[in-house]
C-alpha positions, 0 to 999 in steps of 0.5 A: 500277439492275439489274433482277432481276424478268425481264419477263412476257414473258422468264420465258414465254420461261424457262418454255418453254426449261426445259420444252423442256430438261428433256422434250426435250434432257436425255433425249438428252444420254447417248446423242448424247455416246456416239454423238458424233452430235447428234438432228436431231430436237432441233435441228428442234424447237428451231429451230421454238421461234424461240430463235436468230431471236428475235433476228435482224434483223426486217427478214429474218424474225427478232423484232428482240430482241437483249437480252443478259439474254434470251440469257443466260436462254435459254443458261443453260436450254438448258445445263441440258439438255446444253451440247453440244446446246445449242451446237448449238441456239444455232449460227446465232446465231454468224453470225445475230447478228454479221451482224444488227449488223454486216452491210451490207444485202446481208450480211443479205439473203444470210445471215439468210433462210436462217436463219430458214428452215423447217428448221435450218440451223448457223452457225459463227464461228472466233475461238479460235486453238492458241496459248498467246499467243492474243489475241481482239482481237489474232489471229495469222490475217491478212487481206491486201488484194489488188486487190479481195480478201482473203487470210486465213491462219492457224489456228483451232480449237475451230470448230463444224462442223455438217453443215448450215452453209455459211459461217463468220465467221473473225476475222482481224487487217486493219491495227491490228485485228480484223475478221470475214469471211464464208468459205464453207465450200468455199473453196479453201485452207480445210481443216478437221480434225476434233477429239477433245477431252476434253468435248462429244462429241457437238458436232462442232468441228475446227481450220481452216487457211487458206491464202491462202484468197481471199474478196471485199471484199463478204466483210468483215462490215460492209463498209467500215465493218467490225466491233466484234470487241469486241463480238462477244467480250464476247456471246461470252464472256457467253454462254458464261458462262450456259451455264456456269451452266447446266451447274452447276445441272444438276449441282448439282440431280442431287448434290441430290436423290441426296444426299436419296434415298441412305442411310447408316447410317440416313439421307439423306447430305444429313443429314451436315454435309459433304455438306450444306456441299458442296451449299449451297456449291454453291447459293451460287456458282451464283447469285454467277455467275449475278448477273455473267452476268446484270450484264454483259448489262444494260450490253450492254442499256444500251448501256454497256461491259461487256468488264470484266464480260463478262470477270468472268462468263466466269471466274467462271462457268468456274471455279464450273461446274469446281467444282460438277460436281467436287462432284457426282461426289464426292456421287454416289461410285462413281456420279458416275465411271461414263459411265452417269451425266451428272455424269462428263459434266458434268465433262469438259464444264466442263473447256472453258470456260477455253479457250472464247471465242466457241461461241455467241453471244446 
């Protein structure tokens, strides 16, 4: 049966991560998407609150939690206060947490120290490709075998690219499935475009193009043994989804309390029955999705599948993000279309998630 207490020990966890977001990154979420620069000094904070090595291999210095709900807890609170900062927040986990699972023992060795370092230092992973016929578990990028080596070819996008990372996890088809390789991000044959999209301004992401980039047999994420790239995508896709939630409620709570200050002939708009179906609308969606986010990382706990629910969440909570922050803008008027207000952001930031597979992982 689903629990929906959190533990003790998960709602300090909450507590802090909300606090933290709410004091720390939500006063910065205007300024880095109009300077489209990340504040470093959000980044450190937050890499000293341990979120990312929480659940890294314990065995190299991070806390051995690899509870999804606990993931998906703290996703959700770090969106609340701006999803590009929070992507950001969570980057390491896109490598940290694949080579926790999956990595031989040379791997974690190489890759999670410095991840749990003192200073923050960003992970990426490069799964989502330009193509309409994109399959995560069928990709067009190849990895050949040659002599002792690899050569990958092939395109991705939507990449985080912190200027404080060193590797990416490029997921390529090897044979009759996907496996996962550690590049560095000098390879030869490796270029990466920057890009400009609609949202997330101030995430740094750009198109990779791999060009018979060559990376030893040690690169393969497992060794021989491999990867579950299933796996991979379906925390992906559940993380996702709680960072979905996250956006919604945030702005759900900014077209609710300015729906109780502002007056109109007289009263709260919050007093006018369309405008108070819209906000409770909004309520009840944001806790439906949240219940997928929350089901589908309980099978992960249980060792259960869950690519059905993983699925479930990720397009319910894209499209309720969608929705709601649509919603706010329309609450707040002539308000919610000006870039001096976060609800216009909100907007252009959910308008991704339907294209979104694996920006962070939990």
């Amino acid at each position: 049966m689903i629990e929906f207490e959190p533990t003790e020990e998960q709602q300090l966890i909450v507590d802090t991560v909300r606090q933290f977001a709410a004091n720390e990154i939500r006063p910065h979420a205007h300024d880095a998407a109009e300077a489209r620069k990340l504040p470093a000094s959000v980044l450190e904070q937050a890499h000293e609150l341990g979120l990312v090595a929480l659940g890294l291999d314990e065995a190299h210095g991070g806390g051995g939690d690899r509870s999804a709900v606990t993931g998906a807890l703290i996703a959700e609170e770090l969106a609340y206060g701006d999803l590009a900062i929070a992507l950001a927040i969570l980057s390491p986990s896109l490598t940290g947490l694949p080579v926790s699972e999956f990595g031989t023992e040379a791997q974690k060795a190489e890759i999670l120290p410095a991840l749990v370092g003192p200073t923050f230092r960003a992970g990426s992973l490069a799964l989502v490709e330009p193509d309409l016929r994109f399959d995560p578990f069928r990709p067009a990028t190849r990895a050949t075998r040659v002599g002792g080596d690899y050569e990958l070819s092939g395109r991705k996008c939507f990449v985080p690219w912190l200027d404080s990372g060193d590797q990416v996890l490029v997921m390529a088809m090897e044979g009759d499935g996907p496996q996962a390789f550690l590049v560095s991000r000098n390879a030869p044959g490796l270029s990466a475009t920057a890009e400009r999209n609609l949202g997330l301004d101030a995430l740094p992401t750009v198109e990779l193009e791999l060009d018979n980039v060559r990376v030893p047999a040690s690169a393969r994420l497992g060794g021989e043994t491999g990867c579950d790239a299933r796996s991979i995508v379906d925390r992906g896709r559940i993380a996702l989804a709680a960072t979905a939630v996250g956006v919604a409620r945030a702005a759900f709570e900014i077209a609710r309390d300015y729906a109780k200050q502002r007056e109109a002939f007289g009263a709260p708009i919050a007093t006018k029955q369309a405008i108070a179906f819209k906000i409770a609308d909004m309520a009840i969606e944001i806790d439906a999705a949240r219940l997928l986010v929350w089901e589908a990382a309980w099978l992960l706990d249980n060792g259960a599948k869950a690519t059905r629910e993983a699925v479930l969440a990720s397009r319910q909570a894209a499209q309720v993000a969608l929705v709601v922050t649509d919603g706010a803008v329309q609450v707040l008027g002539g308000y919610g279309y000006i870039r001096d207000y976060l609800p216009e952001m909100l907007h252009r930031n959910a308008c991704g998630f339907t294209n979104f597979e694996t920006l962070t992982l939990i």
